[in-house]
LUMROKE-463294 format. One record per residue: residue number from 1; residue in three letters; x, y, z of N, C-alpha, C in turn. Coordinates in steps of 0.05 Angstrom, whole numbers, plus 5000, padded with zeros to 4 digits. Layout:
[rec NUM, 'ALA', [X, Y, Z], [X, Y, Z], [X, Y, Z]]
...
END
This chain:
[rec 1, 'UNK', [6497, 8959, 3796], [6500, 8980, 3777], [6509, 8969, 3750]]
[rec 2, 'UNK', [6502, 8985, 3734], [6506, 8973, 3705], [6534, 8974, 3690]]
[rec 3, 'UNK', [6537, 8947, 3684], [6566, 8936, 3676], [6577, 8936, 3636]]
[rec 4, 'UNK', [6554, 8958, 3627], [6567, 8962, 3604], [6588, 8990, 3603]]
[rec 5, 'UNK', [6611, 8977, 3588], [6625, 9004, 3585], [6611, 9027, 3581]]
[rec 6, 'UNK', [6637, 9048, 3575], [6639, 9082, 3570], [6636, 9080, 3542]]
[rec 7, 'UNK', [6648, 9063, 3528], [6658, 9064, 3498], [6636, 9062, 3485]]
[rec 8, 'UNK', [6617, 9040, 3501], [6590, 9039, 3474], [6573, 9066, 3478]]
[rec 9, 'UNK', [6572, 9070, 3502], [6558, 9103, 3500], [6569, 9126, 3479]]
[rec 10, 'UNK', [6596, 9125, 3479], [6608, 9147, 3468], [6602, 9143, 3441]]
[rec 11, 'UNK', [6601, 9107, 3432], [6597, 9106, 3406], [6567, 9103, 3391]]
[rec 12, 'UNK', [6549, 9115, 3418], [6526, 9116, 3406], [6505, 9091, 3415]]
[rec 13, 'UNK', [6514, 9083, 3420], [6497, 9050, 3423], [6473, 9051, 3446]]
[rec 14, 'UNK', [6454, 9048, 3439], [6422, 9047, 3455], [6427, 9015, 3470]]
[rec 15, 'UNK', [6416, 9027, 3497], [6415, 9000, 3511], [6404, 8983, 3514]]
[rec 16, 'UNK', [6376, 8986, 3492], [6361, 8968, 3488], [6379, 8944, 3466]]
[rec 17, 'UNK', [6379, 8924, 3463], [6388, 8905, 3439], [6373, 8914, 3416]]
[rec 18, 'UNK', [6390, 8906, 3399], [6379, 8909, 3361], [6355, 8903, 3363]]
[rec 19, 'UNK', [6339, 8913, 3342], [6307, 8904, 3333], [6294, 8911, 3356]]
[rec 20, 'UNK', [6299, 8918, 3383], [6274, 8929, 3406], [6274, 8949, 3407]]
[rec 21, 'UNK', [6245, 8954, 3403], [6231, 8985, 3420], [6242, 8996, 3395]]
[rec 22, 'UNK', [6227, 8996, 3372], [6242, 9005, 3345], [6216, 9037, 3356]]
[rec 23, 'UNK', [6222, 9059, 3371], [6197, 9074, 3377], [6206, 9099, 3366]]
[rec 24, 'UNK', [6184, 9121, 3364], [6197, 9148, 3355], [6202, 9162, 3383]]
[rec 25, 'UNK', [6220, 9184, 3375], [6243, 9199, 3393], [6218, 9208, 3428]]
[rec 26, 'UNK', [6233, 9195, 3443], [6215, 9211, 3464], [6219, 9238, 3464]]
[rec 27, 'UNK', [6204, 9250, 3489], [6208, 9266, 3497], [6229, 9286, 3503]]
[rec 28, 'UNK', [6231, 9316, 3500], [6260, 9327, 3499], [6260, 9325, 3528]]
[rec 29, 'UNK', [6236, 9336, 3545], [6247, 9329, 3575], [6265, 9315, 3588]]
[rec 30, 'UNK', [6253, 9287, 3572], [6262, 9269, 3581], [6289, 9264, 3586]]
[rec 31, 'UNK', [6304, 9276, 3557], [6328, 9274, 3554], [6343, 9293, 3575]]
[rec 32, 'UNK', [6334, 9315, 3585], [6350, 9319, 3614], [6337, 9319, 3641]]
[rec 33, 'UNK', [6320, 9299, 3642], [6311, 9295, 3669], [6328, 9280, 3688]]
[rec 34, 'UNK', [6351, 9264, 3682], [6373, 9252, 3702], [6385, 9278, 3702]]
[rec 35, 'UNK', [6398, 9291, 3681], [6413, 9313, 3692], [6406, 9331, 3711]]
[rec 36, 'UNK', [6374, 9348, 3709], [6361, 9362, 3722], [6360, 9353, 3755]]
[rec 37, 'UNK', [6350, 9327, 3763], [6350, 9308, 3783], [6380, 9313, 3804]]
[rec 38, 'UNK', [6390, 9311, 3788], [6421, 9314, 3793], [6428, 9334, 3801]]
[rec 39, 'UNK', [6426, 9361, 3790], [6427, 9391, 3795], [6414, 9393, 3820]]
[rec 40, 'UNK', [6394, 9390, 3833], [6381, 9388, 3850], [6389, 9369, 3872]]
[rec 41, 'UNK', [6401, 9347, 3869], [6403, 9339, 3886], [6438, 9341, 3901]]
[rec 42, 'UNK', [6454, 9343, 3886], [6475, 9346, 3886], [6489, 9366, 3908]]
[rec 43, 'UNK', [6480, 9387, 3899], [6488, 9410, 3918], [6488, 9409, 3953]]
[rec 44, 'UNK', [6466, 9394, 3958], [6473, 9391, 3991], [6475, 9366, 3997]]
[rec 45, 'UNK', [6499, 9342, 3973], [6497, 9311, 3983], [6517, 9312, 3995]]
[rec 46, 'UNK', [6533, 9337, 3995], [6562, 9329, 4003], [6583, 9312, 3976]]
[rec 47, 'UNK', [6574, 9307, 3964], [6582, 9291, 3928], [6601, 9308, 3917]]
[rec 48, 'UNK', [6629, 9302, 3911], [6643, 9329, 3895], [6629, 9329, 3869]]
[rec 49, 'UNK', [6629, 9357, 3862], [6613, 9360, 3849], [6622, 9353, 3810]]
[rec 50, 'UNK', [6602, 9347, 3798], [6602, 9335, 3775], [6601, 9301, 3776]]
[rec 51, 'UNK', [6614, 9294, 3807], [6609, 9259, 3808], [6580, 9241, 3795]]
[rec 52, 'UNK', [6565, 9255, 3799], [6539, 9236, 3811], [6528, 9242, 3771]]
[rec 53, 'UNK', [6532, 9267, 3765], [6533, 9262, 3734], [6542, 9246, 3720]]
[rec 54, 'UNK', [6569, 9243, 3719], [6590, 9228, 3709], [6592, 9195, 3721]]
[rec 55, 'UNK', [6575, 9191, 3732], [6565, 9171, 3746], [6534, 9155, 3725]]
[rec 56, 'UNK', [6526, 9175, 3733], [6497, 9172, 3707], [6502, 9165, 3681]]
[rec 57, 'UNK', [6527, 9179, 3662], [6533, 9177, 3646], [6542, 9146, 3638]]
[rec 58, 'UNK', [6562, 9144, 3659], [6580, 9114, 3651], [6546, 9093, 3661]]
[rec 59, 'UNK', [6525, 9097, 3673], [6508, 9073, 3684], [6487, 9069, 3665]]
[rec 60, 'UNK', [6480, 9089, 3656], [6447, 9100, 3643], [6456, 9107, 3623]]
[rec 61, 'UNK', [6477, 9123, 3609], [6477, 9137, 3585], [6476, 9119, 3556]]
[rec 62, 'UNK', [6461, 9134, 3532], [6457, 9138, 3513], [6453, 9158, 3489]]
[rec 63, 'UNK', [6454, 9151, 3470], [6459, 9183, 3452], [6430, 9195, 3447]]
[rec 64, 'UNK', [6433, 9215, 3453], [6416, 9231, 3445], [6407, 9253, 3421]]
[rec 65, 'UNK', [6388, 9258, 3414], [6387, 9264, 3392], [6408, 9284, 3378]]
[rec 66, 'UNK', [6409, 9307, 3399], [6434, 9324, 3391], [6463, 9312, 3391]]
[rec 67, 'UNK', [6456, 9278, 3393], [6489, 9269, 3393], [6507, 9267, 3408]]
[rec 68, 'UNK', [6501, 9271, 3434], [6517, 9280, 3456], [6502, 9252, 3472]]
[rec 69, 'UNK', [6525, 9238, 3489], [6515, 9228, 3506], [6494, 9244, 3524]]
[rec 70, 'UNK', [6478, 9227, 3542], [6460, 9236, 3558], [6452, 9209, 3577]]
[rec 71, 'UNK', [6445, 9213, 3608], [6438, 9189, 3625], [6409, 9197, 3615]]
[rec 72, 'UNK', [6396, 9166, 3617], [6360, 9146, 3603], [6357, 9148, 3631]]
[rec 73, 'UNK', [6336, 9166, 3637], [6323, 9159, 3665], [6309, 9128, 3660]]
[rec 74, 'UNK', [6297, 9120, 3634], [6279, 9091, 3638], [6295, 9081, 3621]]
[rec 75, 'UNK', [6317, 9070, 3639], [6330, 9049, 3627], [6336, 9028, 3658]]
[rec 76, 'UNK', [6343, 8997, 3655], [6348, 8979, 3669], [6355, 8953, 3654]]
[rec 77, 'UNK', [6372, 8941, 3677], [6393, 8922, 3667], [6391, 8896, 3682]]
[rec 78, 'UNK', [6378, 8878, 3673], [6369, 8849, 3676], [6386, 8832, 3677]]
[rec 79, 'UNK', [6411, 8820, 3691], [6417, 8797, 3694], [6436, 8809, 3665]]
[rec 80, 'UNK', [6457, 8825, 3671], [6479, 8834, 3651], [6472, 8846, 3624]]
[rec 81, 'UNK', [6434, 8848, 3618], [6424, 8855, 3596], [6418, 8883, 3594]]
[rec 82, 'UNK', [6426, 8910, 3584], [6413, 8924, 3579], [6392, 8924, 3570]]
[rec 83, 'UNK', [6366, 8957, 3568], [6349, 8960, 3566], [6342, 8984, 3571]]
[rec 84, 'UNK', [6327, 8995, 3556], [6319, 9028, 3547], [6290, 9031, 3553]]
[rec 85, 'UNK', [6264, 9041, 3553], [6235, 9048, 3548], [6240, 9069, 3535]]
[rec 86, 'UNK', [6214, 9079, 3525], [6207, 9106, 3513], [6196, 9123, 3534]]
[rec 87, 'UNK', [6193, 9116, 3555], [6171, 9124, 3581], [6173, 9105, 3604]]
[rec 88, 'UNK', [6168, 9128, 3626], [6166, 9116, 3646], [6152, 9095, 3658]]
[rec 89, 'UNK', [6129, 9102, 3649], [6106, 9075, 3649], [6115, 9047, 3635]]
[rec 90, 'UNK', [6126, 9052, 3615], [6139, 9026, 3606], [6162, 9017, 3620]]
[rec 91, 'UNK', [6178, 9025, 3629], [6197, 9024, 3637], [6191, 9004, 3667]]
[rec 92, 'UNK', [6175, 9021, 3686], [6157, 9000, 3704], [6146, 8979, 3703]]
[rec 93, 'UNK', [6135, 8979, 3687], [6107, 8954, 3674], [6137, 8931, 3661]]
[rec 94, 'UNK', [6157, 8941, 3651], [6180, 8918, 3644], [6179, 8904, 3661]]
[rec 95, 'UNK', [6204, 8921, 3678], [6209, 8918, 3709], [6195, 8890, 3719]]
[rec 96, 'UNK', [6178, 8906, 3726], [6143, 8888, 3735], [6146, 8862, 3728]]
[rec 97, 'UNK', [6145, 8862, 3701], [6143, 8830, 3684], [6159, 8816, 3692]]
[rec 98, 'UNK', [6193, 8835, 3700], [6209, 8810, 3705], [6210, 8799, 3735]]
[rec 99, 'UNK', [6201, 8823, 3753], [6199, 8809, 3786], [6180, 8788, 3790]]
[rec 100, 'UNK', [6158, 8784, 3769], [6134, 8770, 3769], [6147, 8746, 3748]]
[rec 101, 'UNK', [6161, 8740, 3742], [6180, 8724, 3730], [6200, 8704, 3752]]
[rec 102, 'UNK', [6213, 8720, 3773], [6227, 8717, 3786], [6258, 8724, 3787]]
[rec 103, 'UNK', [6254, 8748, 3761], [6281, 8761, 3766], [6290, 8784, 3775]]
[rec 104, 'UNK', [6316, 8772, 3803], [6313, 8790, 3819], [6345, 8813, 3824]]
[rec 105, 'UNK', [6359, 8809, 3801], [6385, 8828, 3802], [6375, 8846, 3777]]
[rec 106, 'UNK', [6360, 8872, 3791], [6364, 8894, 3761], [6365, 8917, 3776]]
[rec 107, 'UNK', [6378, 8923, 3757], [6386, 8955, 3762], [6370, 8977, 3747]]
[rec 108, 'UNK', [6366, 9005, 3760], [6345, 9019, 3749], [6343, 9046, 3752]]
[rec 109, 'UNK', [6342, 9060, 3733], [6336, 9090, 3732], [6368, 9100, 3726]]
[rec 110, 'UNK', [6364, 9126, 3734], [6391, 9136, 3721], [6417, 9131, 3734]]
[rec 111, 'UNK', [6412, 9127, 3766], [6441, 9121, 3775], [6439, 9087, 3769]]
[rec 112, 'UNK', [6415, 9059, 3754], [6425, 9045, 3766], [6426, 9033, 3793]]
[rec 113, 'UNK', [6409, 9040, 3803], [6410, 9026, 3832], [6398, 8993, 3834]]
[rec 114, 'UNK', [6410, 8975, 3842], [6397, 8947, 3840], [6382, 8940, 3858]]
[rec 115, 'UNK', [6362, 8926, 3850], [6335, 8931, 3879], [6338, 8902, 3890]]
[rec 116, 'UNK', [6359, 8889, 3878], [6362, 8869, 3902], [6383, 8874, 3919]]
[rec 117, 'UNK', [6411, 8883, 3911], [6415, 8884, 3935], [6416, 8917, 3952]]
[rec 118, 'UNK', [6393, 8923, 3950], [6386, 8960, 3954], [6348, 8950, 3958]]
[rec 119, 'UNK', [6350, 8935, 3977], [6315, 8923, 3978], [6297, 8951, 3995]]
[rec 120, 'UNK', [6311, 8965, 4008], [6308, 8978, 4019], [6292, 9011, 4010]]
[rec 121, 'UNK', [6308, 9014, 3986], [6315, 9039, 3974], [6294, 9052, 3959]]
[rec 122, 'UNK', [6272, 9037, 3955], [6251, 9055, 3940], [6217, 9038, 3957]]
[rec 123, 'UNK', [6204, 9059, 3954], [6175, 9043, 3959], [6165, 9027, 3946]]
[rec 124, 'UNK', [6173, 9034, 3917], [6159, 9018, 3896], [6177, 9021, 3863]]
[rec 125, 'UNK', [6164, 9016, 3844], [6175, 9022, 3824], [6177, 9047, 3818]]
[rec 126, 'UNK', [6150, 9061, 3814], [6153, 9087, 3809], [6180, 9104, 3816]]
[rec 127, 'UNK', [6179, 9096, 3846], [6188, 9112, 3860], [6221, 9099, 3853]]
[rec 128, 'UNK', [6227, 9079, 3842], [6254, 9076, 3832], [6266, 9090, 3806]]
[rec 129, 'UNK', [6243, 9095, 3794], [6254, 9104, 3766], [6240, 9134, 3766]]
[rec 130, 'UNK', [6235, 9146, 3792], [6235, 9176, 3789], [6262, 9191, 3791]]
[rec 131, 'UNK', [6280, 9204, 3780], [6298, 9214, 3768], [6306, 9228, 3798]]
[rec 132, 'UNK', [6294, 9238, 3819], [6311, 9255, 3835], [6308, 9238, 3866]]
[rec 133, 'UNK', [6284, 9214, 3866], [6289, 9192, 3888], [6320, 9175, 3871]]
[rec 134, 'UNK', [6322, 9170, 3855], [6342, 9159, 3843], [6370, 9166, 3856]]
[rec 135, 'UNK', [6375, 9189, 3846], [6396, 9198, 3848], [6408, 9210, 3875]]
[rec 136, 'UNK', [6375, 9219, 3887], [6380, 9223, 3919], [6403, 9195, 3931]]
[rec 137, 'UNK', [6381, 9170, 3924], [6390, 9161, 3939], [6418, 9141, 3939]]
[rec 138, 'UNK', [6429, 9141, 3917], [6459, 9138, 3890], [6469, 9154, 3907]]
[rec 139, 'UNK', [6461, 9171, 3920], [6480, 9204, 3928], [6491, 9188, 3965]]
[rec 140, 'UNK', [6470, 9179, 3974], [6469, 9166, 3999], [6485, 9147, 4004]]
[rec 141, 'UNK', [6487, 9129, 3984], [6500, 9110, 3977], [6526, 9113, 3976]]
[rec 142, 'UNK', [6535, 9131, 3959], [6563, 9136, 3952], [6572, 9152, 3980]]
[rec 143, 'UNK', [6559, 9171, 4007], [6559, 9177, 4015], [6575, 9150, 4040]]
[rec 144, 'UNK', [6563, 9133, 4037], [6559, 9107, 4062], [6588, 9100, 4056]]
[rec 145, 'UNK', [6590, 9095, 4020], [6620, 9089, 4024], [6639, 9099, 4023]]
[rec 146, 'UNK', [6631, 9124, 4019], [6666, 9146, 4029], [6672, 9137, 4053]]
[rec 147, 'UNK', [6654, 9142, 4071], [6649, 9134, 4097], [6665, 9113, 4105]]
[rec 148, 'UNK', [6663, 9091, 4091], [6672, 9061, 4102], [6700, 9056, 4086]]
[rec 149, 'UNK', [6705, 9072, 4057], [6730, 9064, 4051], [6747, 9094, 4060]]
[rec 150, 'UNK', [6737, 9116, 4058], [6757, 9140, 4070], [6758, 9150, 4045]]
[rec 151, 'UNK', [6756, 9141, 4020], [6774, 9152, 3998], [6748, 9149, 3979]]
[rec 152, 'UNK', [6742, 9177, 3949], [6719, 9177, 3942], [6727, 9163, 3924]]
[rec 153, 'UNK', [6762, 9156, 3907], [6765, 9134, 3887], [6754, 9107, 3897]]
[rec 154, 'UNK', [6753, 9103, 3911], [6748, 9069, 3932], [6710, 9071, 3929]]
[rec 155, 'UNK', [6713, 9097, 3938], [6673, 9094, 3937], [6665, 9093, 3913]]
[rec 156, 'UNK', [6678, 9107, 3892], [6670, 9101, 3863], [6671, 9074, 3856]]
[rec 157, 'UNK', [6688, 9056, 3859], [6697, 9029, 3862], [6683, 9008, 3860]]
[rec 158, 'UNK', [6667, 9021, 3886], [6649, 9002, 3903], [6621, 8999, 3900]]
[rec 159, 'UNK', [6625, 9027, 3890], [6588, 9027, 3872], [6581, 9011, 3851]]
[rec 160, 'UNK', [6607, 9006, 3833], [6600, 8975, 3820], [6609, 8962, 3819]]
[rec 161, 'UNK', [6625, 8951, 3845], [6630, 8933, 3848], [6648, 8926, 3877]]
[rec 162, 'UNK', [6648, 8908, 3890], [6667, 8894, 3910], [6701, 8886, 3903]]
[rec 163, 'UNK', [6694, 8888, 3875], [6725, 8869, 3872], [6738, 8888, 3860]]
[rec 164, 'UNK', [6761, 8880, 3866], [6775, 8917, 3861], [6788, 8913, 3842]]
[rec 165, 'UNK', [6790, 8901, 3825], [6799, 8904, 3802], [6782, 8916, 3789]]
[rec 166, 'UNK', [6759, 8898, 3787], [6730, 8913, 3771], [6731, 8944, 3783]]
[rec 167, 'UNK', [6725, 8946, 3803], [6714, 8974, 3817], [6747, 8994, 3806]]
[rec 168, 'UNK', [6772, 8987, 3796], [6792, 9003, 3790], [6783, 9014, 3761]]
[rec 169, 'UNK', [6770, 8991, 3747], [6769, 8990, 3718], [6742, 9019, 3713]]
[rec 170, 'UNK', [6721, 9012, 3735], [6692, 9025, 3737], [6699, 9057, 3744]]
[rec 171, 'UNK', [6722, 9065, 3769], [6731, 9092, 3772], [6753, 9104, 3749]]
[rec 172, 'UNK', [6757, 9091, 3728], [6782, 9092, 3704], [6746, 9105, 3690]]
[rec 173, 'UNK', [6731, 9089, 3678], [6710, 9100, 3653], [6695, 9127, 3674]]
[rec 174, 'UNK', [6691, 9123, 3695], [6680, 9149, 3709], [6689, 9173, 3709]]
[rec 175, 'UNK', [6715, 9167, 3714], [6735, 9191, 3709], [6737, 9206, 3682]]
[rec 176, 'UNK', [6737, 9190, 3657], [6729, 9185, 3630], [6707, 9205, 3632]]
[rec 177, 'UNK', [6692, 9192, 3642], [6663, 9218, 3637], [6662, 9245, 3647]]
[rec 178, 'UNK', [6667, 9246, 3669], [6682, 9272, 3684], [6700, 9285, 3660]]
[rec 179, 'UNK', [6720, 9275, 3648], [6730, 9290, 3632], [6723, 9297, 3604]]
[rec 180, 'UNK', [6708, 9287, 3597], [6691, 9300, 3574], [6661, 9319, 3581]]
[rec 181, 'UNK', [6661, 9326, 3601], [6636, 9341, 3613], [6662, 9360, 3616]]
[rec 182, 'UNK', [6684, 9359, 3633], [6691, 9389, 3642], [6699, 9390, 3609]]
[rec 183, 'UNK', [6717, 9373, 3594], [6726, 9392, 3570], [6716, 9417, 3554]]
[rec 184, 'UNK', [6682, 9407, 3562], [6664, 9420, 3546], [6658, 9453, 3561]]
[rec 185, 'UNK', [6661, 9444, 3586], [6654, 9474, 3603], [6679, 9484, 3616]]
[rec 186, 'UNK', [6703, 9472, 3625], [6721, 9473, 3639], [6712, 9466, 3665]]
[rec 187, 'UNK', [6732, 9458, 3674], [6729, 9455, 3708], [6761, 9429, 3717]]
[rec 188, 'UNK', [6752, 9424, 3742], [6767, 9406, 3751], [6762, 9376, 3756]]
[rec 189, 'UNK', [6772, 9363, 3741], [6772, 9328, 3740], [6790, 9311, 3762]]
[rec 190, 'UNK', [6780, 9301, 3784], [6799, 9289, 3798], [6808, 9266, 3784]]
[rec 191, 'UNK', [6833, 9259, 3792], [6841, 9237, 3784], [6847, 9204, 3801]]
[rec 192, 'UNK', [6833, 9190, 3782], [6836, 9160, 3802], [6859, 9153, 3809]]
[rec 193, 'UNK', [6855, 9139, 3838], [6886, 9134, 3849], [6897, 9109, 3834]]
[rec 194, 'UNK', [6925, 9118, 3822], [6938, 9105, 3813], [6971, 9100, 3827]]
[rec 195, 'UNK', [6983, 9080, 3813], [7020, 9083, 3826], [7028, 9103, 3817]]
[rec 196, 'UNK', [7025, 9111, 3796], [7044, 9136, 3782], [7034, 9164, 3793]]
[rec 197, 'UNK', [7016, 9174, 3810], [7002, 9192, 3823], [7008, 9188, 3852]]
[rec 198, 'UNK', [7023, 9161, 3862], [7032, 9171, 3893], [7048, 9190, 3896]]
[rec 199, 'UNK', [7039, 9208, 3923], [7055, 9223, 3932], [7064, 9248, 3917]]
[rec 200, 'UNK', [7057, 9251, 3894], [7042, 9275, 3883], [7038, 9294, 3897]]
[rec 201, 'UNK', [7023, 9295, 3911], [7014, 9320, 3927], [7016, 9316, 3952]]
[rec 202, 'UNK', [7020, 9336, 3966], [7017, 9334, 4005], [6994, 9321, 4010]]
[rec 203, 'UNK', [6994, 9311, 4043], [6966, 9297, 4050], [6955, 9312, 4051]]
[rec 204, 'UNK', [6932, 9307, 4048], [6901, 9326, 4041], [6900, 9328, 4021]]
[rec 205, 'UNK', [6908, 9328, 4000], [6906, 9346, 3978], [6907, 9329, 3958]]
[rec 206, 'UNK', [6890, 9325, 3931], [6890, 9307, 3911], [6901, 9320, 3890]]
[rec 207, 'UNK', [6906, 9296, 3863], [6910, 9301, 3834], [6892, 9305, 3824]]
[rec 208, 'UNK', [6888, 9329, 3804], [6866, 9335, 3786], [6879, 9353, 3766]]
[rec 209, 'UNK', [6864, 9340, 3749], [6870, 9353, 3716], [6846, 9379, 3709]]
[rec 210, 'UNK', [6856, 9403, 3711], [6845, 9435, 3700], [6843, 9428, 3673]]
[rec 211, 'UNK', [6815, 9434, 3668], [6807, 9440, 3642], [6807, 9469, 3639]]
[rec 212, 'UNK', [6810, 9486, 3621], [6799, 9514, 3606], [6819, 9538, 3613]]
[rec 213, 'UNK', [6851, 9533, 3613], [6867, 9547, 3613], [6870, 9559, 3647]]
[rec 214, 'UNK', [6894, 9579, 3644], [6893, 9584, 3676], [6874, 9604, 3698]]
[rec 215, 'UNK', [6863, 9621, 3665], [6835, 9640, 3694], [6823, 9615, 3698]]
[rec 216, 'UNK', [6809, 9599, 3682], [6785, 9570, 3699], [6808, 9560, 3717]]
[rec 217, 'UNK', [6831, 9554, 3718], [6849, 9533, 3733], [6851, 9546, 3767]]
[rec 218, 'UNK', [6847, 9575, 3763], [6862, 9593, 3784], [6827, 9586, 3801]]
[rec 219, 'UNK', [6804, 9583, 3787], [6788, 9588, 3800], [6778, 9561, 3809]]
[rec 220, 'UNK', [6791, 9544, 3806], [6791, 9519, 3827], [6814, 9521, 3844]]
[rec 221, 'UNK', [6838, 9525, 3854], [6847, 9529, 3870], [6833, 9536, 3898]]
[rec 222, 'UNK', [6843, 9535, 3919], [6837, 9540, 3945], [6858, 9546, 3960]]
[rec 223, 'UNK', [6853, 9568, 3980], [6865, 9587, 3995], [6877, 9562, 4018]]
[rec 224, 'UNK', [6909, 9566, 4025], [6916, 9554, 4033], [6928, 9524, 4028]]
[rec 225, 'UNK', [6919, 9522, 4001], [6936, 9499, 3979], [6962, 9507, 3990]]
[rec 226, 'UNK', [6975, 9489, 3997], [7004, 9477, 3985], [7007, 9455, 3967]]
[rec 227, 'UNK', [7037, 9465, 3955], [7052, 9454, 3941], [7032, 9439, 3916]]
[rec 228, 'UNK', [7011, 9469, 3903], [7008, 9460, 3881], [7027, 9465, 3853]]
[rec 229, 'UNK', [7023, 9444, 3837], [7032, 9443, 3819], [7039, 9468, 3797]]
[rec 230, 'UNK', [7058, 9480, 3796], [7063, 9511, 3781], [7044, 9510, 3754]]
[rec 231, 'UNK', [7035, 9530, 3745], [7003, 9536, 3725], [7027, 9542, 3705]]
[rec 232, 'UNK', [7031, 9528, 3679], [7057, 9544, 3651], [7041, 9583, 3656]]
[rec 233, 'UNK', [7048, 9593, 3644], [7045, 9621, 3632], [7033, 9621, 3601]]
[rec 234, 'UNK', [7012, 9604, 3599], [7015, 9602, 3566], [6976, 9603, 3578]]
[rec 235, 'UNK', [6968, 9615, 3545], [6943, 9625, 3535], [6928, 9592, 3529]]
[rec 236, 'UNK', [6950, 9580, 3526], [6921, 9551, 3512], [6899, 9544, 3540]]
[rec 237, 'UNK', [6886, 9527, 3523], [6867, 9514, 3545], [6875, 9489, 3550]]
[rec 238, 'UNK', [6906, 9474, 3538], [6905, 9446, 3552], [6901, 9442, 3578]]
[rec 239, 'UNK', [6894, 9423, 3583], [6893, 9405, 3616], [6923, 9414, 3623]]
[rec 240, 'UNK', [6919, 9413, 3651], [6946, 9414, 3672], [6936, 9402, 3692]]
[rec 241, 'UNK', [6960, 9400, 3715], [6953, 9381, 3742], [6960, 9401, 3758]]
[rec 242, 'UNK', [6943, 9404, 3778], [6953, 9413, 3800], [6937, 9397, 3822]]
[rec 243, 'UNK', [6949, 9409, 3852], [6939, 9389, 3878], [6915, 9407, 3891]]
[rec 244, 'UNK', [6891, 9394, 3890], [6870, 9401, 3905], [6868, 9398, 3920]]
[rec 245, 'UNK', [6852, 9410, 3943], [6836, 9392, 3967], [6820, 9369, 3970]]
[rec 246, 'UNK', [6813, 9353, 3986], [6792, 9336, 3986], [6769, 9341, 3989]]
END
């Protein structure tokens, strides 16, 4: 999965390098076909929800014309190099050039998935950089390692990476994205496990930061919470913490 920061997205930066693919604006589709993909697939992955977006964002994302980040369904990442297309077809036919080259670590489509070591995971190209096989299978994935580490900070981790420093640094910018998606709509942001967040909350139950004051805050709660964190009495919309479920 792709190893450029959150920061150059936020600051605009196309993943293609300077001077390439100088092309005019694709498609508006285009620009939410990872999201759309996502919407769809999300709902019955078992994925808390907003992950697999905020996932897209930190792997695939670029600015889009309205300015706003957005995940590049045809984008892929060569041996630590980003890279953008205008189209899908190009995006493949890249691809193509470099397996027929002999290069075999890239990552691709909107979650990012690397088809070397994910040899498994698509039939073909197409079928790598179609926006809802993509993310289906990103969704599977992250699924395998809740599974094997127990904890969805660890499976965030692990999606890019083995070494846990890296994979601490990769659930820190994910979380990042998660929180600028709820700011905009409200909702609830889990938070990565950190030392200063042990023991926070009873077992079962995680840290997460409420976006959009306390009617949105009350409506993430769940029946049978304990010992969440008391809601102030006040009208703003800052963030607050309270303890969720898993």
């Amino acid at each position: 999965m792709r190893r450029a920061p959150l920061l150059a997205l936020l600051g605009a930066a196309l993943l293609a390098p300077l001077g390439a693919m100088a092309q005019p604006l694709p498609p508006a589709d285009d620009w939410s076909a990872c999201r759309r993909a996502i919407a769809a697939v999300e709902p019955g992955a078992g994925i808390p929800p907003g992950l697999l977006g905020a996932i897209a964002l930190v792997e695939s994302g670029r600015a889009a014309p309205s300015g706003r980040p957005e995940p590049w369904p045809w984008t892929w990442n060569a041996e630590g190099e980003g890279y953008s297309a205008p189209s899908k077809a190009a995006a493949v036919a890249a691809v193509a050039a470099l397996q027929a080259r002999g290069v075999r670590s890239i990552d691709v489509g909107c979650m990012q998935v690397n088809l070397m070591y994910h040899p498994g995971a698509f039939a073909n190209l197409d079928a790598a950089f179609d926006p809802v096989t993509n993310a289906r299978y990103a969704a599977r994935f992250l699924n395998s390692l809740r599974g094997s580490t127990g904890e969805w900070g660890d499976a965030i981790g692990r999606y890019h990476s083995g070494e846990a420093e890296r994979g601490a640094a990769y659930n820190r910018r994910v979380a990042l994205a998660q929180l600028g998606v709820a700011w905009g709509r409200g909702g609830a942001v889990a938070l990565p496990p950190m030392a200063g967040l042990a023991g926070l909350c009873a077992p079962g139950l995680r840290p997460a930061l409420l976006i959009g004051g306390p009617a949105e805050a009350r409506r993430f709660m769940r029946p049978g919470v304990s010992r969440p964190v008391p809601l102030p009495r006040v009208r703003n919309p800052r963030p607050r913490m309270a303890c969720l479920r898993r």
